[in-house]
C-alpha positions in Angstrom: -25.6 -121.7 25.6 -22.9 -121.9 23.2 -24.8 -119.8 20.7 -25.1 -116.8 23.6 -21.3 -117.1 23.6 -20.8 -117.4 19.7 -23.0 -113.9 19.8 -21.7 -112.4 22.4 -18.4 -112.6 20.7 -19.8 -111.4 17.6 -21.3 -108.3 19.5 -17.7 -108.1 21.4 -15.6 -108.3 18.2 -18.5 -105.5 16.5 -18.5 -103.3 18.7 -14.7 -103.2 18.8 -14.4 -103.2 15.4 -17.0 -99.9 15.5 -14.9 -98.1 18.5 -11.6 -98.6 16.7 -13.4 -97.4 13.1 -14.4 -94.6 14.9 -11.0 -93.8 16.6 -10.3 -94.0 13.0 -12.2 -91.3 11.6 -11.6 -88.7 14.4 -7.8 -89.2 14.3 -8.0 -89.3 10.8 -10.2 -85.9 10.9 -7.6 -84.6 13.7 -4.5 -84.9 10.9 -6.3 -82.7 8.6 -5.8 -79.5 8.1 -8.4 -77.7 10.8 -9.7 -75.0 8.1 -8.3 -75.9 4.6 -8.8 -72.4 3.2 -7.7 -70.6 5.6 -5.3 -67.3 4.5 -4.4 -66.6 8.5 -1.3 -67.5 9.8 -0.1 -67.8 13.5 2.9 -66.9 15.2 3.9 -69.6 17.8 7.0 -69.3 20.2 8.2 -72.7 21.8 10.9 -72.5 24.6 14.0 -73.9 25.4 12.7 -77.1 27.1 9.1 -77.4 26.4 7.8 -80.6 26.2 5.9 -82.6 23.2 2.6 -82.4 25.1 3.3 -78.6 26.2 3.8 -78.1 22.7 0.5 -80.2 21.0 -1.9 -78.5 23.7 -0.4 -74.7 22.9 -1.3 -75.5 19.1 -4.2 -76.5 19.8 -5.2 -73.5 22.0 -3.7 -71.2 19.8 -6.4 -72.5 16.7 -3.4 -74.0 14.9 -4.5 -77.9 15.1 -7.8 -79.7 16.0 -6.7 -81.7 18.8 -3.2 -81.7 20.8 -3.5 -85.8 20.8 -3.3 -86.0 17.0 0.4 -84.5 17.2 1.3 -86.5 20.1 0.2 -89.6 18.9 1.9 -88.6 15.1 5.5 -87.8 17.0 5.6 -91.2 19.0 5.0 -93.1 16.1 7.3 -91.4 13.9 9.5 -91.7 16.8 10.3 -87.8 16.2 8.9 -86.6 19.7 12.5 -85.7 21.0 13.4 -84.4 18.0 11.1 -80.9 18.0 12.9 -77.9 17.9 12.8 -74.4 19.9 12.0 -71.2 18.1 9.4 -68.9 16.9 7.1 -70.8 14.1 4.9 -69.6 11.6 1.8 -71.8 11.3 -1.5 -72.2 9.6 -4.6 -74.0 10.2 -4.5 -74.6 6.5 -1.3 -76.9 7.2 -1.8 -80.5 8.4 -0.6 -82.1 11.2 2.0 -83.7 9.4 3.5 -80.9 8.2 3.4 -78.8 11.5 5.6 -81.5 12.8 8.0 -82.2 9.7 8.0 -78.0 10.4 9.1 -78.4 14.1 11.3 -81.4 13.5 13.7 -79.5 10.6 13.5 -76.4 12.8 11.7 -74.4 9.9 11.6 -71.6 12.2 10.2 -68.1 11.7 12.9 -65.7 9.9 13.2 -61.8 10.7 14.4 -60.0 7.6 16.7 -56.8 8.7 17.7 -54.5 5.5 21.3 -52.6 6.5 21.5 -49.3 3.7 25.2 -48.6 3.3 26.5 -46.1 5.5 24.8 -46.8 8.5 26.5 -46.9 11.8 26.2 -48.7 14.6 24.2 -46.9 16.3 21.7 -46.9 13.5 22.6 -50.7 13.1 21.7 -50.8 16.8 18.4 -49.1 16.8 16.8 -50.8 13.7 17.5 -54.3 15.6 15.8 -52.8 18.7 13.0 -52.3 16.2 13.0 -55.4 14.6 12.6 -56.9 18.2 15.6 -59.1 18.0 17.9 -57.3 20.4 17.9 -54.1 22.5 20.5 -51.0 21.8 22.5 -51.5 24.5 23.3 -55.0 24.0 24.0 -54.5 20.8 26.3 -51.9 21.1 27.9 -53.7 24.2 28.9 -56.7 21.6 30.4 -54.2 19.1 32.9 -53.2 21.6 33.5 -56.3 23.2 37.4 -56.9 23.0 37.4 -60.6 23.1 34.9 -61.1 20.3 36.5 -58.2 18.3 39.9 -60.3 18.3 38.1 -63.4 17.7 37.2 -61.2 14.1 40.5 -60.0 13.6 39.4 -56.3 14.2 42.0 -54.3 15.7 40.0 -51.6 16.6 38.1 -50.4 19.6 34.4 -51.0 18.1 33.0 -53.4 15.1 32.1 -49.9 13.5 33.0 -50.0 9.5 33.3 -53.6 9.5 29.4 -54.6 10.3 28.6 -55.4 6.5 25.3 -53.5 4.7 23.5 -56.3 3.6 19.9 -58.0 4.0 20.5 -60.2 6.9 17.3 -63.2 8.0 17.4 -63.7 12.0 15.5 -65.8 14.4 13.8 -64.4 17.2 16.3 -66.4 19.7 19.4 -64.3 18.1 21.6 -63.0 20.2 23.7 -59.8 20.1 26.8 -61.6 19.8 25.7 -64.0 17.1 24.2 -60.9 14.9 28.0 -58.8 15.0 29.5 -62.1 14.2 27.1 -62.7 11.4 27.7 -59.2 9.7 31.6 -59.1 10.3 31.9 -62.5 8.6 30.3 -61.2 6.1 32.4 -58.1 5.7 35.3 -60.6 5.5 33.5 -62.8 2.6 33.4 -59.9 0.9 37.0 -58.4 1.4 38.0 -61.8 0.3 35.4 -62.5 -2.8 36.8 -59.0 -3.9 40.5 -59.4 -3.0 40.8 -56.2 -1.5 43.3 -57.0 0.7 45.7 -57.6 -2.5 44.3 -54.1 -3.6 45.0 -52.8 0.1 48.7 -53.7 0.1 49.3 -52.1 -3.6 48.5 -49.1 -1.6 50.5 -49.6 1.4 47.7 -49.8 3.5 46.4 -51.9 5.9 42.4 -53.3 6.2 41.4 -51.0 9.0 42.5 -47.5 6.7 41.1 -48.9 3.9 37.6 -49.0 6.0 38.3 -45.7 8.0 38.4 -43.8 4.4 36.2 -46.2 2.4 33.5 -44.9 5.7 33.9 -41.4 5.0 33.3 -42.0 1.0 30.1 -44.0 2.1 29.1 -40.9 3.9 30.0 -38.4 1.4 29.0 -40.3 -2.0 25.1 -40.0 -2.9 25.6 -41.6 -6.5 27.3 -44.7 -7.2 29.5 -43.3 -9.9 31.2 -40.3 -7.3 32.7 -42.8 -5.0 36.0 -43.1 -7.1 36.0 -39.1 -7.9 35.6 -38.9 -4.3 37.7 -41.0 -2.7 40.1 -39.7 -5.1 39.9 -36.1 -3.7 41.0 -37.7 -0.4 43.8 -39.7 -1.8 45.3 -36.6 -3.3 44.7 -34.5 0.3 46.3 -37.2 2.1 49.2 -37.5 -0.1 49.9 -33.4 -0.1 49.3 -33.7 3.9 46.2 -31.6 3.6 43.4 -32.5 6.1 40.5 -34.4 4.8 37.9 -31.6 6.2 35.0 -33.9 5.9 32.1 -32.8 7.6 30.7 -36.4 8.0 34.0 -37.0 10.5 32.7 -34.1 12.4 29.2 -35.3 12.9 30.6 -38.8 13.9 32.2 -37.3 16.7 29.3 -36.0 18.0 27.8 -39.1 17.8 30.9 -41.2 19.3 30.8 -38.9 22.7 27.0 -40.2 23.1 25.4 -37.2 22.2 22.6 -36.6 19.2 23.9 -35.8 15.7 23.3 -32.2 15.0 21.0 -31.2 12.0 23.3 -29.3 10.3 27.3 -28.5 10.9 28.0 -24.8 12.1 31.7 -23.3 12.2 31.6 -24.0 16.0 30.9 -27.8 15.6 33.4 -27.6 13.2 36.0 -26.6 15.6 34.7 -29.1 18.2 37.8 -31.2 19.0 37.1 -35.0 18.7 39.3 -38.1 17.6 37.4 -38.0 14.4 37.0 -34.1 13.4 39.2 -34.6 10.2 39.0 -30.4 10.6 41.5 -30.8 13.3 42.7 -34.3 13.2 45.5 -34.8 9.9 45.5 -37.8 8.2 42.6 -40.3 8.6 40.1 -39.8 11.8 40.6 -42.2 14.9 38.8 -45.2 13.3 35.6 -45.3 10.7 32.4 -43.4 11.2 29.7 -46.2 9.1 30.0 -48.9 7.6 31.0 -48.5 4.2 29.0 -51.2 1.2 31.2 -52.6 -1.9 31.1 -49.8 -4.2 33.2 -47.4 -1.5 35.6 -50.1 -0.5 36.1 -50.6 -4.4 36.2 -46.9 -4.7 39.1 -47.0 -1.8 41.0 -49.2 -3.2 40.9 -48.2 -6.9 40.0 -44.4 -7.0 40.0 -42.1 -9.9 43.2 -40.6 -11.5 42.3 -37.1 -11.0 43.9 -33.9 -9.5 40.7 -33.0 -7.7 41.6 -31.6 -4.3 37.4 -30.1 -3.7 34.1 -30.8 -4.2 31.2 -29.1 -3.0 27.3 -29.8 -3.1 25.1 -28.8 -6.3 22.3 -29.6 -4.2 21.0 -32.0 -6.8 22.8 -35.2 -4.9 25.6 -34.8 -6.9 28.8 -32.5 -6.3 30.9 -30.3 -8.5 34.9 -31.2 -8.2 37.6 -29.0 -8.3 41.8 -28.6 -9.0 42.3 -25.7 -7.5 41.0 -23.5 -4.9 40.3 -20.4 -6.9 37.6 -23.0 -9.0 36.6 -24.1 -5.8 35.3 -20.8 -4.4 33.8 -20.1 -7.6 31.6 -23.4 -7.5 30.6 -22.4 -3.8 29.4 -19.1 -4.8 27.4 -20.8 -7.8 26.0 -23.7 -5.9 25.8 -22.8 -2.6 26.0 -18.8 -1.5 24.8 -17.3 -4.0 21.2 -19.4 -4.2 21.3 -18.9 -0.2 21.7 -14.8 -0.9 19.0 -15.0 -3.4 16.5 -16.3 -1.1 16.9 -14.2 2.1 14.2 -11.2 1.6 16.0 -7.9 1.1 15.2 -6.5 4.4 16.8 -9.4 6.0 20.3 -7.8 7.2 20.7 -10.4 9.9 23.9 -12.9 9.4 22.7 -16.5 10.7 25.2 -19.0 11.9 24.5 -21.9 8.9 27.8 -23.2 8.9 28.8 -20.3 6.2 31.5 -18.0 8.1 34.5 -18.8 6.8 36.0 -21.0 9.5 39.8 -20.0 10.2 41.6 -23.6 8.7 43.6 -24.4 6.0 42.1 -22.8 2.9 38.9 -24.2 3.5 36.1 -21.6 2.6 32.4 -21.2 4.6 30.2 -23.0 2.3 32.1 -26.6 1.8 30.5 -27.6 5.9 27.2 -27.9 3.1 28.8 -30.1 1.0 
């Protein structure tokens, strides 16, 4: 009798010992990466609030990990499982379950690159982050106008417009509107600082928010990086003989501002469209900035050219010819601008088409500069 027992110990302790080897070898199979070569990854959203199991079983339905219990039973005894973190993840079945959870642990969530080109505005801004899938238009807009987060950012002005920095910006999927105006103004602010611009500012008697409305207009004028100076030293020499700016960028801003579509090209009418920022009709500097202007035109701004340029007009070659006077001026029109349009109407055209090149009834300025 005692030998049945001695065996059926044996057979007790065997079998055990063959259950828990087993366990083993699944578990340990279950850690593995699920396919090892595999080039696919998966996008995986976890909510606010979704708990560890919630979370092992939608891996595992989603073809990310073997078996939900491996990741559970890894969490509890790394004592991580409250420790996972909400977010959109990027995951592999290539990756092990070890690193899935070191991943969810450190919050190594999924990053949405959004490229800003200088000279955007916020309504561009607004649209490419509707596009990107991180926030919608309106929402985005709504934050750039919101006056309690605009003070909070030391803006003085009625939008965020000129001070929403161009830069290459990495968001989360859970971003809100709020937390990407913040993110771009702050860095408009590292930059004004990293620069000392507002030194620069106060040489020229001016404050932060003029330095922006005129570095904005540069942004949209400039098409090489070596202009901006020349440029913004045409403006500087307007604004000090109290002649207006006449940029036709300030006119389509306006447009814009009032909710409507820009127009494809500036006639004499828009130009005579009264707006806070038609620098046609508006002297001095337009009611706030119309983009958001990168380094180079703040720089530009802040330490323009010594010239006596007072014009430039459009060689159609993204560059622009600058002149002293206005005699030089009209000459450089004709060359650049009319004369190349005259050329290219058939000769039994007779008709006059409204292109922006009547000679609008302002200050010296001729028809062909709305081209510029």
């Amino acid at each position: 009798m005692k030998i049945l027992k001695d065996l059926w110990w044996i057979f007790l302790g065997y079998a055990i010992f063959l259950g828990l080897y087993e366990s083993a070898l699944t578990l340990d199979r279950w850690m593995r990466p699920l396919e090892p070569d595999s080039k696919v990854t998966i996008s995986i959203s976890i909510p606010r609030g979704t708990g560890l199991t919630e979370i092992a079983r939608l891996l595992e339905d989603e073809g990310v990990i073997a078996s939900h219990r491996a990741l559970v039973i890894l969490a509890l005894w790394k004592g991580t499982a409250g420790k996972i973190q909400a977010g959109e993840y990027l995951f592999s079945p290539a990756q092990s379950v070890s690193q899935i959870l070191d991943d969810l642990v450190a919050g190594n969530v999924l990053r949405h690159i959004v490229m800003i080109p200088e000279g955007f505005t916020m309504f561009d801004i607004a649209r490419l982050m509707e596009e990107a899938g991180l926030v919608s238009q309106d929402s985005f807009l709504l934050a750039t106008r919101d006056r309690r987060l605009l003070d909070d950012l030391r803006i003085p002005a009625e939008s965020a417009e000129g001070y929403l920095f161009p830069d290459t910006y990495a968001f989360t999927r859970d971003v809100t509107a709020e937390s990407i105006v913040r993110t771009m103004v702050g860095r408009f602010w590292e930059i004004w600082q990293e620069e000392d611009f507002a030194r620069l500012a106060e040489e020229r008697a001016i404050c932060a928010q003029e330095a922006v409305t005129l570095a904005s207009i540069v942004e949209k004028e400039a098409a090489v990086s070596e202009e901006r100076p020349l440029i913004a030293s045409v403006f500087w020499n307007r604004l000090q003989k109290s002649m207006p700016l006449q940029a036709d960028p300030t006119v389509t801003y306006g447009i814009l501002a009032e909710g409507n579509a820009a127009p494809e090209r500036i006639t004499t009418s828009l130009l005579r469209r009264p707006t806070p920022y038609n620098t046609y009709l508006v002297k001095g500097l337009p009611h706030g900035p119309i983009s958001n202007p990168g380094r180079d035109s703040l720089r530009a701004v802040l330490n323009p050219a010594r010239t006596s340029y007072l014009y430039f007009v459009s060689k159609k070659n993204r560059r622009h010819h600058f002149s002293s006077t206005l005699q030089e001026h009209n000459q450089a029109v004709w060359r650049y601008l009319k004369k190349p349009m005259d050329e290219a109407k058939p000769e039994s055209d007779t008709s006059r088409e409204d292109k922006g090149v009547d000679p609008p009834s302002f200050e010296e300025k001729t028809a062909s500069e709305a081209a510029k």
